[in-house]
PDB file of N, CA, C and O in Angstrom:
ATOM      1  N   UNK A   1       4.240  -1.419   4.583  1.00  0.00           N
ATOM      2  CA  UNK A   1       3.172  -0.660   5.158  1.00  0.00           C
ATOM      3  C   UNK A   1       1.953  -1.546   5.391  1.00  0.00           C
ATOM      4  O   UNK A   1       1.381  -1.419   6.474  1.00  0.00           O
ATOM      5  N   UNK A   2       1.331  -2.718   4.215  1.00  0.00           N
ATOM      6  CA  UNK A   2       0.749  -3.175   4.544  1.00  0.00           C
ATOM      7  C   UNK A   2       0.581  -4.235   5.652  1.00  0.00           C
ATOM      8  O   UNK A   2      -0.518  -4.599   6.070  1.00  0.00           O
ATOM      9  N   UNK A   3       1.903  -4.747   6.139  1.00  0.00           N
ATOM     10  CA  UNK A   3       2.130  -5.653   7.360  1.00  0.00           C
ATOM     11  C   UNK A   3       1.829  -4.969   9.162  1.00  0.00           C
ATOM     12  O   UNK A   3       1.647  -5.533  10.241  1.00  0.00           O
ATOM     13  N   UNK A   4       1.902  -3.510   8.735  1.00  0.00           N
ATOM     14  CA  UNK A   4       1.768  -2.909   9.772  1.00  0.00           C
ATOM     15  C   UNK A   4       0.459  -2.103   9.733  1.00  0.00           C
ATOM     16  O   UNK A   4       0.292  -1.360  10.700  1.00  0.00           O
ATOM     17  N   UNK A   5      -0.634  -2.116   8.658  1.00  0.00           N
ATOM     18  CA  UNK A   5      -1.883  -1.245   8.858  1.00  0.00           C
ATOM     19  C   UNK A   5      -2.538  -2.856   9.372  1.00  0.00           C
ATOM     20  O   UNK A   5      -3.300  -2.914  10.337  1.00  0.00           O
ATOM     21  N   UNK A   6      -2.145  -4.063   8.622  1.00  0.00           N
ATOM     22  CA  UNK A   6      -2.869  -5.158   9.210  1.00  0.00           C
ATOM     23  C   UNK A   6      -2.405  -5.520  10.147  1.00  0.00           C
ATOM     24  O   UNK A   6      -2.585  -6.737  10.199  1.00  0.00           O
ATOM     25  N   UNK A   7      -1.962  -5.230  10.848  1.00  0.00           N
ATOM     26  CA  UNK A   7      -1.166  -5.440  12.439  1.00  0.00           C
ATOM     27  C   UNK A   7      -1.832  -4.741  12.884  1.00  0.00           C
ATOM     28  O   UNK A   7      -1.551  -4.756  14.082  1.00  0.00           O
ATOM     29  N   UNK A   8      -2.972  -3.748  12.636  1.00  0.00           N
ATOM     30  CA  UNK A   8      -3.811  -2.879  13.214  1.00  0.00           C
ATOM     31  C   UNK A   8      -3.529  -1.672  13.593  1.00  0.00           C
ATOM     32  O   UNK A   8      -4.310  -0.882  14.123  1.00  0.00           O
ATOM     33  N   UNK A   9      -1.705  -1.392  13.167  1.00  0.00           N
ATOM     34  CA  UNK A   9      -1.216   0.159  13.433  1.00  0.00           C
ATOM     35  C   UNK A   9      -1.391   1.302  12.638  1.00  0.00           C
ATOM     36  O   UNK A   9      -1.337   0.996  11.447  1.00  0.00           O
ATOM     37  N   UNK A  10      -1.577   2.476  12.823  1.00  0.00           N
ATOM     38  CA  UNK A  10      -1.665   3.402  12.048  1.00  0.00           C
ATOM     39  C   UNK A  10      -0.460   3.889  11.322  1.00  0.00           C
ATOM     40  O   UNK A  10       0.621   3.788  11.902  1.00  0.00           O
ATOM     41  N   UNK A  11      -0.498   4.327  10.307  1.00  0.00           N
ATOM     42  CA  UNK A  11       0.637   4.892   9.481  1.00  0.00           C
ATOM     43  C   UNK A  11       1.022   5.587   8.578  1.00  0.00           C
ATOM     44  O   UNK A  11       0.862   5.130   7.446  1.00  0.00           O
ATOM     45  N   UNK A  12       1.636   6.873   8.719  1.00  0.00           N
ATOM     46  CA  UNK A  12       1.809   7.670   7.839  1.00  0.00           C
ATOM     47  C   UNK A  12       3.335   7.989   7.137  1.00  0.00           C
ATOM     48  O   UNK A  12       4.366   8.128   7.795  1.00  0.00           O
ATOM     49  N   UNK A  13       3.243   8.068   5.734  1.00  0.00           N
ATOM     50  CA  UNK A  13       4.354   8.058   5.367  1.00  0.00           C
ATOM     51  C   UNK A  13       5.345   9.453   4.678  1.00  0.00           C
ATOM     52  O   UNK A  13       4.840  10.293   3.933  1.00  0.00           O
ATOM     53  N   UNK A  14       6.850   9.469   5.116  1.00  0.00           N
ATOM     54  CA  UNK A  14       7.251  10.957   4.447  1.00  0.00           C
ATOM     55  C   UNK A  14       8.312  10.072   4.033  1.00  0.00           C
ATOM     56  O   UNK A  14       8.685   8.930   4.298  1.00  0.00           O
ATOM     57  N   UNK A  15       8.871  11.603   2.830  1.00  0.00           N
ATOM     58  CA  UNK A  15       9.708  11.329   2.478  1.00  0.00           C
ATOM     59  C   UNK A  15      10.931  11.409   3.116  1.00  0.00           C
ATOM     60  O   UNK A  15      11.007  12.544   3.585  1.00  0.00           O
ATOM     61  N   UNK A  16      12.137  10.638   3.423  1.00  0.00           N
ATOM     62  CA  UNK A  16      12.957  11.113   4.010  1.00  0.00           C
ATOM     63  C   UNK A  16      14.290  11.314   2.761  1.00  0.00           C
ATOM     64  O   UNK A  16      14.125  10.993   1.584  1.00  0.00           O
ATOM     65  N   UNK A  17      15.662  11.935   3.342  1.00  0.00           N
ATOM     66  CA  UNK A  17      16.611  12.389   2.688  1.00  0.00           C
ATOM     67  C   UNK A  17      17.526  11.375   2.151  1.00  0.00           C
ATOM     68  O   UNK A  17      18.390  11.847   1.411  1.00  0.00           O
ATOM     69  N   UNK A  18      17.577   9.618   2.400  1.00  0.00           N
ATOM     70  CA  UNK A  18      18.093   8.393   2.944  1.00  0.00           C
ATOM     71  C   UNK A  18      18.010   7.747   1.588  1.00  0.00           C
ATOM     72  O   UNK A  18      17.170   6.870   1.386  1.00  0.00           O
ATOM     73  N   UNK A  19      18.696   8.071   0.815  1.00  0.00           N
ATOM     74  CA  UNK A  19      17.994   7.084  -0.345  1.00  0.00           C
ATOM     75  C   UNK A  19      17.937   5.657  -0.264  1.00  0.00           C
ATOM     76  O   UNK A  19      18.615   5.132   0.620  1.00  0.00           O
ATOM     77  N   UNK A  20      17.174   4.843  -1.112  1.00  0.00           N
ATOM     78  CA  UNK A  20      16.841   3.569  -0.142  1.00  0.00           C
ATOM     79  C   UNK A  20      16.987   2.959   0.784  1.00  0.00           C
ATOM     80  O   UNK A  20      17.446   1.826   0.926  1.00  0.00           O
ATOM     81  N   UNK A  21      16.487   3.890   1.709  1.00  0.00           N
ATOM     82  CA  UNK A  21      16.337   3.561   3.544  1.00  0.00           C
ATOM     83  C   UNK A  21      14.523   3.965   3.846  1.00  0.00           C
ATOM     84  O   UNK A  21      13.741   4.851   3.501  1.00  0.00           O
ATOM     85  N   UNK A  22      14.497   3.046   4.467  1.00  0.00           N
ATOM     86  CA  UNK A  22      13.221   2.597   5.275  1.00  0.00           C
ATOM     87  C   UNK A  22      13.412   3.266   6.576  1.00  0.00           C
ATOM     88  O   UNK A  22      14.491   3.001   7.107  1.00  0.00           O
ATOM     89  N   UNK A  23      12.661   4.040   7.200  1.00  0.00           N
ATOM     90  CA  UNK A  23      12.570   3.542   8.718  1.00  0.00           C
ATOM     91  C   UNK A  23      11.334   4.200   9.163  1.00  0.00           C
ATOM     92  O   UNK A  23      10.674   5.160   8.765  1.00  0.00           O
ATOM     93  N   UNK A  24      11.216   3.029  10.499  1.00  0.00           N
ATOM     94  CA  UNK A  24       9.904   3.577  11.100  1.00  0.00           C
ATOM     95  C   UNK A  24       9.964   4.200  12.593  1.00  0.00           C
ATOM     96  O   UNK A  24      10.541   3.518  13.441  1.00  0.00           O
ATOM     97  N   UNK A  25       9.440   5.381  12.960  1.00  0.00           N
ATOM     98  CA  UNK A  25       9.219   5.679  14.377  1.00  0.00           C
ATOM     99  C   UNK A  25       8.254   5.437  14.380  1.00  0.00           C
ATOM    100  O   UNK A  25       7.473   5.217  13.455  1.00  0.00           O
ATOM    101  N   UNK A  26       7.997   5.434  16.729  1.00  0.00           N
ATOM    102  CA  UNK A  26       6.599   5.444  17.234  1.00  0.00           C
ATOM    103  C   UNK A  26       7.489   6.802  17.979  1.00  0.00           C
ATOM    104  O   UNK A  26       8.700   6.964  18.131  1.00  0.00           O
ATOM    105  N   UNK A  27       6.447   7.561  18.308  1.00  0.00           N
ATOM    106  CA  UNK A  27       6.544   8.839  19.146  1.00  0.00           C
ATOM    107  C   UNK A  27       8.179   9.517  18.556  1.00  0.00           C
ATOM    108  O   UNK A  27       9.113   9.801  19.306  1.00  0.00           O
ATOM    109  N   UNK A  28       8.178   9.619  17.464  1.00  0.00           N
ATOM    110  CA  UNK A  28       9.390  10.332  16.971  1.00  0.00           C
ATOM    111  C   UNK A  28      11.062   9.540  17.606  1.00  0.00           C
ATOM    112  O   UNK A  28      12.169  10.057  17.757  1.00  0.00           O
ATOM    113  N   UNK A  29      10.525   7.985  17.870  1.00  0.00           N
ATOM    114  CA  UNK A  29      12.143   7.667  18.421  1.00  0.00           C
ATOM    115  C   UNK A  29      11.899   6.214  16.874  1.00  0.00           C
ATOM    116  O   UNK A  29      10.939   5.641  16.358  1.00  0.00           O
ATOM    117  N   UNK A  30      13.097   6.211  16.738  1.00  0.00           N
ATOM    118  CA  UNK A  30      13.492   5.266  15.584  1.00  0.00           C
ATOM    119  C   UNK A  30      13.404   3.904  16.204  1.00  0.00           C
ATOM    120  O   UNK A  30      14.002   3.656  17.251  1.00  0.00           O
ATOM    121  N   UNK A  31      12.628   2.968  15.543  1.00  0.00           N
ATOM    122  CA  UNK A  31      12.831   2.015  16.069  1.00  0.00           C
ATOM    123  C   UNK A  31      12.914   1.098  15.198  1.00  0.00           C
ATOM    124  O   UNK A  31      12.745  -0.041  15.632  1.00  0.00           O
ATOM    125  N   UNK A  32      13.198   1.256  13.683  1.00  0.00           N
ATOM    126  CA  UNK A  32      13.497   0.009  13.152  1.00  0.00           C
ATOM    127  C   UNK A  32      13.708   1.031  11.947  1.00  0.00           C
ATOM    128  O   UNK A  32      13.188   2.127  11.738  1.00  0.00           O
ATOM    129  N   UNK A  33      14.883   0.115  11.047  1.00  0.00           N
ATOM    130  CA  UNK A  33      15.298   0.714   9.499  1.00  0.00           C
ATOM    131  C   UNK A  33      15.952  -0.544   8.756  1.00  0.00           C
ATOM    132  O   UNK A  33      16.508  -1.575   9.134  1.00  0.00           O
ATOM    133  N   UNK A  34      15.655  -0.027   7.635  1.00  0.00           N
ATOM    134  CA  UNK A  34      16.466  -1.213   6.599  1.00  0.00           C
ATOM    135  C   UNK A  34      17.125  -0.387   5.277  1.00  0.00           C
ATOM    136  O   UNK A  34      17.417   0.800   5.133  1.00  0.00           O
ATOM    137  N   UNK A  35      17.205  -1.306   4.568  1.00  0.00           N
ATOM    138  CA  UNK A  35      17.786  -0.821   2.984  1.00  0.00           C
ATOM    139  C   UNK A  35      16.473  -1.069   2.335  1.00  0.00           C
ATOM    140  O   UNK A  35      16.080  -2.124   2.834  1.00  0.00           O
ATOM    141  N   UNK A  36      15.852  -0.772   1.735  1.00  0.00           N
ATOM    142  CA  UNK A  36      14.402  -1.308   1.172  1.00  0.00           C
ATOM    143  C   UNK A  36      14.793  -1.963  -0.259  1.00  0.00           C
ATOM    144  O   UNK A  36      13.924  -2.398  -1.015  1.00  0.00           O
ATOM    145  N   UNK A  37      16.409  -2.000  -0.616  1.00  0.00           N
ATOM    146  CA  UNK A  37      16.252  -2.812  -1.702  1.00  0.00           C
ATOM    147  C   UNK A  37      16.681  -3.984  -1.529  1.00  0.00           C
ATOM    148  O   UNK A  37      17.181  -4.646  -2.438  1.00  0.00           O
ATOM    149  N   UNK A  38      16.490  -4.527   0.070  1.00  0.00           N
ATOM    150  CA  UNK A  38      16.539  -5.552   0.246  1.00  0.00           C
ATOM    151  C   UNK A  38      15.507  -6.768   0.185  1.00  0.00           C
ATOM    152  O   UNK A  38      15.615  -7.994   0.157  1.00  0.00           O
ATOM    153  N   UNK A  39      14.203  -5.631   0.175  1.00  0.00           N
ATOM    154  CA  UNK A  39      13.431  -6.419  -0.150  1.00  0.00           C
ATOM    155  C   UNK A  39      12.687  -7.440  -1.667  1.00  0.00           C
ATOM    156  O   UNK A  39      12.587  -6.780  -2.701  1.00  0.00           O
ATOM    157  N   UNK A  40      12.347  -8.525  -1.719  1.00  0.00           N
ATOM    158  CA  UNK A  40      12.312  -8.884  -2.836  1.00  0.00           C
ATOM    159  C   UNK A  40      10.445  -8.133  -3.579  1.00  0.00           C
ATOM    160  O   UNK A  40       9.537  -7.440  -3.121  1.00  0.00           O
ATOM    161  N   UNK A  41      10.745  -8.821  -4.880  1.00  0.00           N
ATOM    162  CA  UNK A  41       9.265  -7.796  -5.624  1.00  0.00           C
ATOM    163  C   UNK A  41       8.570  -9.130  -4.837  1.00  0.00           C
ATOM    164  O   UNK A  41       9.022 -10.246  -4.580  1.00  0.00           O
ATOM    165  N   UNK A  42       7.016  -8.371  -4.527  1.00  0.00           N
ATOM    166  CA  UNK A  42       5.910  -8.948  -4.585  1.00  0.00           C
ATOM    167  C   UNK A  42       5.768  -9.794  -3.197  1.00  0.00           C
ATOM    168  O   UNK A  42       5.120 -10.838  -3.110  1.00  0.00           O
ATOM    169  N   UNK A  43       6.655  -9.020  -1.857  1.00  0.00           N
ATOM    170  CA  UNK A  43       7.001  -9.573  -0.778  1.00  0.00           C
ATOM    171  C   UNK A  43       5.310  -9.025   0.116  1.00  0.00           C
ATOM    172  O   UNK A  43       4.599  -8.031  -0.029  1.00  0.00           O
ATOM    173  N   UNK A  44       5.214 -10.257   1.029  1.00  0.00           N
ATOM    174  CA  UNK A  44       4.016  -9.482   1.501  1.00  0.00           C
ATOM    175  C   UNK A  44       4.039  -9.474   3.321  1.00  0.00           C
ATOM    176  O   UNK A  44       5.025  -9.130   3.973  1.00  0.00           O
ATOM    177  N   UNK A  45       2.738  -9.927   3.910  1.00  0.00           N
ATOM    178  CA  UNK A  45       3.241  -9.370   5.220  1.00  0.00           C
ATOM    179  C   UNK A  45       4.240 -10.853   6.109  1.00  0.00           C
ATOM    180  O   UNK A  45       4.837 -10.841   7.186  1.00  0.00           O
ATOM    181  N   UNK A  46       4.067 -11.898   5.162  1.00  0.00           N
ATOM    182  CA  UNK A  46       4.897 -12.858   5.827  1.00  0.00           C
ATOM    183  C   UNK A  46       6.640 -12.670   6.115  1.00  0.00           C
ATOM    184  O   UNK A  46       7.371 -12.921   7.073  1.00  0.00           O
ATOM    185  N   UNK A  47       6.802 -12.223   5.053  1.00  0.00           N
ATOM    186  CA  UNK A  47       8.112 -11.946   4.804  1.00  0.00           C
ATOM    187  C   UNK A  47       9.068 -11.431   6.022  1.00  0.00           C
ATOM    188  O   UNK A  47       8.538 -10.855   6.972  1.00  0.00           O
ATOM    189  N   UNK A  48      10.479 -11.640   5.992  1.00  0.00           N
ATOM    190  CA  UNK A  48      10.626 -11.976   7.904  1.00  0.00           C
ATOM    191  C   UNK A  48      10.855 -10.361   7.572  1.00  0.00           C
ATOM    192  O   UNK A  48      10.424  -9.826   8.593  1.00  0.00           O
ATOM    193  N   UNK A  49      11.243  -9.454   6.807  1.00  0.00           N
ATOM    194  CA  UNK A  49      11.444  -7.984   7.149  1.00  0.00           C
ATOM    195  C   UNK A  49      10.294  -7.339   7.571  1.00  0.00           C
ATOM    196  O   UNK A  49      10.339  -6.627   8.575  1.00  0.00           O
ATOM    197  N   UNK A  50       9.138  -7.508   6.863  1.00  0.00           N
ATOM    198  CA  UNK A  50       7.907  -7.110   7.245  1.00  0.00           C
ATOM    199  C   UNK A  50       7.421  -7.582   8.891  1.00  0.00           C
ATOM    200  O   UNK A  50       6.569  -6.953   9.518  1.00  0.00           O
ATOM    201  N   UNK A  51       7.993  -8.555   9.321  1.00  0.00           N
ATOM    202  CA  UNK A  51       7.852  -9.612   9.961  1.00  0.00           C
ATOM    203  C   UNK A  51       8.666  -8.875  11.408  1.00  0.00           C
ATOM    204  O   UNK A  51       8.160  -8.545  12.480  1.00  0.00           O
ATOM    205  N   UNK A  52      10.229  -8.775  10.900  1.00  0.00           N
ATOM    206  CA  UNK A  52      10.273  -8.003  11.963  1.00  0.00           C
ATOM    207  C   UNK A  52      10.457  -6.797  12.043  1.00  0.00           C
ATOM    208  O   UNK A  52      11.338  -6.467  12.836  1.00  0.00           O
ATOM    209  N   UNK A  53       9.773  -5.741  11.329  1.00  0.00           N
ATOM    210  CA  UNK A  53       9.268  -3.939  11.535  1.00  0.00           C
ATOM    211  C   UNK A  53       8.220  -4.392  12.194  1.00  0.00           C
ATOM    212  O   UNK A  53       8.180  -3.924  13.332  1.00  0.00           O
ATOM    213  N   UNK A  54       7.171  -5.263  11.890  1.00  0.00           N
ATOM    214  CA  UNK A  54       5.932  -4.792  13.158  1.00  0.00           C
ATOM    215  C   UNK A  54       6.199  -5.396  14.587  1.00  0.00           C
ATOM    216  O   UNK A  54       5.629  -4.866  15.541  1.00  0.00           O
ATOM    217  N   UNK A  55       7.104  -6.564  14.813  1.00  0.00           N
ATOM    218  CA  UNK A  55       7.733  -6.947  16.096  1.00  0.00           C
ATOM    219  C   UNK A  55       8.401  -5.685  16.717  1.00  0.00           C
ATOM    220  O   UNK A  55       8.220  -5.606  17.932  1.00  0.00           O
ATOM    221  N   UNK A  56       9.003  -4.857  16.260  1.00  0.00           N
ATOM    222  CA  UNK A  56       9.719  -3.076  16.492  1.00  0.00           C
ATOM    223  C   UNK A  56       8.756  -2.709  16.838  1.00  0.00           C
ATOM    224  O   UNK A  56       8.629  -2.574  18.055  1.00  0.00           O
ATOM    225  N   UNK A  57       7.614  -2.369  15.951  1.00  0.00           N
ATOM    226  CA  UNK A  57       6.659  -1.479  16.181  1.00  0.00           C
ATOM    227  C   UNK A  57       6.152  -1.942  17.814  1.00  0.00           C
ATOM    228  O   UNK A  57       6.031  -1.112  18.715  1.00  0.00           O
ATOM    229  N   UNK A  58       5.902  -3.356  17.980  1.00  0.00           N
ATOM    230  CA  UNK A  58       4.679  -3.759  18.559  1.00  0.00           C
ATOM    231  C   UNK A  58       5.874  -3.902  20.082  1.00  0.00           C
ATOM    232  O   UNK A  58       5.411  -3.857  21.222  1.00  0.00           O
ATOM    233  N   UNK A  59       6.731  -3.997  19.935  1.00  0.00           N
ATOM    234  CA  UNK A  59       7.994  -3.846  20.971  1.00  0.00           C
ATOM    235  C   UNK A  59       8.210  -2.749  22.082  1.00  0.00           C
ATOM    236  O   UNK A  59       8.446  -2.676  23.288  1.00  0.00           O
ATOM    237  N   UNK A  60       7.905  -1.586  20.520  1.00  0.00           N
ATOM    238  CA  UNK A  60       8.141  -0.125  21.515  1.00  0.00           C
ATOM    239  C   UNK A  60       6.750   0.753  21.753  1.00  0.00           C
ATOM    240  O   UNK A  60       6.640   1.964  21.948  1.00  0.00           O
ATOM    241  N   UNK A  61       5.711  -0.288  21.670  1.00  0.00           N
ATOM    242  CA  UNK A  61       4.807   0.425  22.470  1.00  0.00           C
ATOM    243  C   UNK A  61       3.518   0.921  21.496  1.00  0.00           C
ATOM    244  O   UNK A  61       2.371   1.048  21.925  1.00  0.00           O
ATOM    245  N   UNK A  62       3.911   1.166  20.166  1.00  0.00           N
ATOM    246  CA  UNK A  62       3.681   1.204  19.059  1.00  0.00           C
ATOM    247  C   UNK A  62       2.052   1.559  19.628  1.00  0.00           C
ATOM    248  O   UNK A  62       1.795   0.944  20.663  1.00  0.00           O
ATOM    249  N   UNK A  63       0.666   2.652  18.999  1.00  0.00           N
ATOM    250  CA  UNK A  63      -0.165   2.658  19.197  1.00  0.00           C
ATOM    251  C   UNK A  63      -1.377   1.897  18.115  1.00  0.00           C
ATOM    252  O   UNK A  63      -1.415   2.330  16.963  1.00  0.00           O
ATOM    253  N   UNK A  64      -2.184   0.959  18.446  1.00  0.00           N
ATOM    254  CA  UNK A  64      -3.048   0.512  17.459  1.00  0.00           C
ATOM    255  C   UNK A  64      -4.446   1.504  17.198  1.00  0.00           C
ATOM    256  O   UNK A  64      -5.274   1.192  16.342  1.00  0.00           O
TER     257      UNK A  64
END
């Protein structure tokens, strides 16, 4: 989340039904998901997953 509020996007988060699954829409279409226990502890916005959800975001139009 923090790779994408400092990417300057807005973001709100729910719970979904997916157990450790990530994903993010812009305008209710899916545009990027992962396993989130793929990520390691204490990963920040360099990290290439973080790295590429806001390339998704910033791909599909994504609003800042």
């Amino acid at each position: 989340m923090a790779a994408l509020t400092s990417a300057g996007h807005k973001v709100t988060t729910q719970k979904i039904q997916k157990d450790n699954a990530c994903e993010l829409y812009v305008d209710s279409e899916l545009v990027w998901s992962c396993n989130i226990t793929e990520f390691k502890q204490g990963a920040n916005a360099s990290h290439p997953m973080c790295v590429a959800a806001v390339n998704a975001v910033d791909a599909s139009g994504g609003s800042k």
